[in-house]
C-alpha positions in Angstrom: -45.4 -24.0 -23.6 -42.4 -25.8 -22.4 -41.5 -26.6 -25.9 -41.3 -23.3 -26.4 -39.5 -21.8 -23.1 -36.8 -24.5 -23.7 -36.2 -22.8 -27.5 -35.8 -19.5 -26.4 -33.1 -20.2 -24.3 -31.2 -22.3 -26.1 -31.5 -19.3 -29.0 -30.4 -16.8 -26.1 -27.6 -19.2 -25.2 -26.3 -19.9 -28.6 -26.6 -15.9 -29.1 -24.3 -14.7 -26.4 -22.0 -17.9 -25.7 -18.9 -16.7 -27.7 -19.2 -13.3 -26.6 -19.6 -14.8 -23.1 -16.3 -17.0 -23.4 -14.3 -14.3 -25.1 -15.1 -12.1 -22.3 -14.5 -14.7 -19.2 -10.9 -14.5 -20.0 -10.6 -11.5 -18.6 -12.8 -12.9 -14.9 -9.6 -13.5 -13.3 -7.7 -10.0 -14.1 -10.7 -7.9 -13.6 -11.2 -9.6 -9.9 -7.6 -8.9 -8.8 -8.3 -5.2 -9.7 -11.3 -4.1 -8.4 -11.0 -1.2 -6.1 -7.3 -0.7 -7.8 -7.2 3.0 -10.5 -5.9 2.1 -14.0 -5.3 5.2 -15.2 -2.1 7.2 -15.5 -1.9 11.0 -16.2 0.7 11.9 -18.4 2.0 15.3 -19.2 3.5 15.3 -23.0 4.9 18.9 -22.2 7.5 17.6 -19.8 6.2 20.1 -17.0 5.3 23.1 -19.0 2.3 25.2 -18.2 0.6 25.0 -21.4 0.1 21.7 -22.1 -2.6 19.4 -20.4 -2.4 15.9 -19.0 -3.2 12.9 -20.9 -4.7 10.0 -19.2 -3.4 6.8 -20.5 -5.3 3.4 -19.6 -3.5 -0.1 -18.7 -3.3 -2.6 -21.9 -5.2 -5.2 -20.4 -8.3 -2.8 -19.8 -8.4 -1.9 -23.6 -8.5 -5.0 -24.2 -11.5 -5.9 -22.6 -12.9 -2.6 -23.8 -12.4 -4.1 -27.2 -13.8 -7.3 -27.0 -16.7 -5.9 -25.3 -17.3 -3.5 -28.0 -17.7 -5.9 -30.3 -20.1 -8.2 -28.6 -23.7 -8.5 -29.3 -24.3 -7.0 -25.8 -23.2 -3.6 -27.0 -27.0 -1.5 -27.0 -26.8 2.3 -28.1 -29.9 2.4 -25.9 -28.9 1.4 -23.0 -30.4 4.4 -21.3 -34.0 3.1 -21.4 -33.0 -0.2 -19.9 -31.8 2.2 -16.8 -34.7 3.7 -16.5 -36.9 0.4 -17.3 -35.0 -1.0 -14.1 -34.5 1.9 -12.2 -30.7 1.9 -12.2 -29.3 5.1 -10.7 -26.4 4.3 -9.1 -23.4 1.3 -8.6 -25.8 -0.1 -6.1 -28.5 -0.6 -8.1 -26.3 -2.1 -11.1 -24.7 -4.7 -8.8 -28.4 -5.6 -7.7 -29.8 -5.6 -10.7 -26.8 -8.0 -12.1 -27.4 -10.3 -9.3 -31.0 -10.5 -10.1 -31.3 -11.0 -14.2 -31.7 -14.3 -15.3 -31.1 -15.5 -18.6 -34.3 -14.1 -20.7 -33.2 -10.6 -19.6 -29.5 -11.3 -20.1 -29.5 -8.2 -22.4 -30.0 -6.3 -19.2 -26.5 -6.9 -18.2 -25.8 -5.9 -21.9 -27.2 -2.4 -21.6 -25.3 -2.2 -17.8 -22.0 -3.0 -20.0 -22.9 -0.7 -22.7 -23.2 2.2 -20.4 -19.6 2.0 -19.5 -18.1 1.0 -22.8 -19.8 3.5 -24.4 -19.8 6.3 -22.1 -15.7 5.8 -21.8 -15.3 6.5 -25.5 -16.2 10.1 -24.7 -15.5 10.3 -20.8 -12.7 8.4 -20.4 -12.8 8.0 -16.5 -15.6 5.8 -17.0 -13.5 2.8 -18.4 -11.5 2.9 -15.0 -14.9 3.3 -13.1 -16.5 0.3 -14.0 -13.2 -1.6 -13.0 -12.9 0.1 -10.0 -16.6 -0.4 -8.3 -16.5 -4.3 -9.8 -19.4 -3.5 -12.5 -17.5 -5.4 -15.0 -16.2 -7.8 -12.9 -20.1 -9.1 -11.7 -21.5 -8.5 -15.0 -19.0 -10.6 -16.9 -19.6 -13.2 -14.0 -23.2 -13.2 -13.8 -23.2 -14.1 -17.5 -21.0 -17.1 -17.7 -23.1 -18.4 -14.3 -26.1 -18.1 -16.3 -24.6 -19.7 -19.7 -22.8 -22.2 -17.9 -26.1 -23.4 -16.4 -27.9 -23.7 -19.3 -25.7 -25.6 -21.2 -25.2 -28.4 -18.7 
């Protein structure tokens, strides 16, 4: 039973340590900005009264959204993981962070998922998830938890 406990994390580790490292990068950037709005509205039009605002997001944040899109966290479904867990609010996220260990890393995956996938059609979100630290404690949480199993 050991045996077999000590195989499945070290397949979970293998699984997500890139993705883990790639995203880590971005730790120190993403703690100096919590609390800080990334976004900038723009107005194409130059002032006039037709034309609408366009938000336009700082490089380093599409960045991370980038790399995070193509990580094996990203989970279409993260919905049911919410409602598995009970997530309804930025309180709850942080908690449930905190909480996961490394069998239910994919948990933090489907808390990542819901902003980098939400932002591709509410673009607000992005900014949100730097803003309230989401991205900061999930990306943190996960290197904690590879980090310690690879020692």
């Amino acid at each position: 039973m050991l045996q077999e406990n000590k195989e499945s994390i070290s397949k979970k580790v293998e699984k997500y340590r890139k993705d883990v490292e790639e995203l880590a990068r971005f730790l120190p950037w993403l703690e100096g900005k919590q609390g800080e709005d990334l976004t900038k509205k723009v107005d194409p039009g130059e002032g006039k009264a037709n034309t609408m605002q366009v938000p336009v997001y700082d490089s380093t944040l599409l960045g991370f959204i980038k790399k995070a899109q193509n990580t094996a966290f990203m989970d279409r479904n993260y919905m049911y993981a919410y409602r598995r867990l009970r997530i309804q609010s930025e309180k709850d996220e942080l908690r449930c962070i905190d909480e996961t260990q490394i069998m239910e890393i994919e948990n933090i995956g489907s808390i990542l998922s819901s902003y980098v996938l939400r932002g591709r059609t509410k673009g607000p979100v992005w900014n949100e998830g730097v803003r309230n630290g989401v991205y900061y404690h999930a990306v943190k949480r996960m290197k904690e938890l590879i980090d310690f199993w690879t020692a």
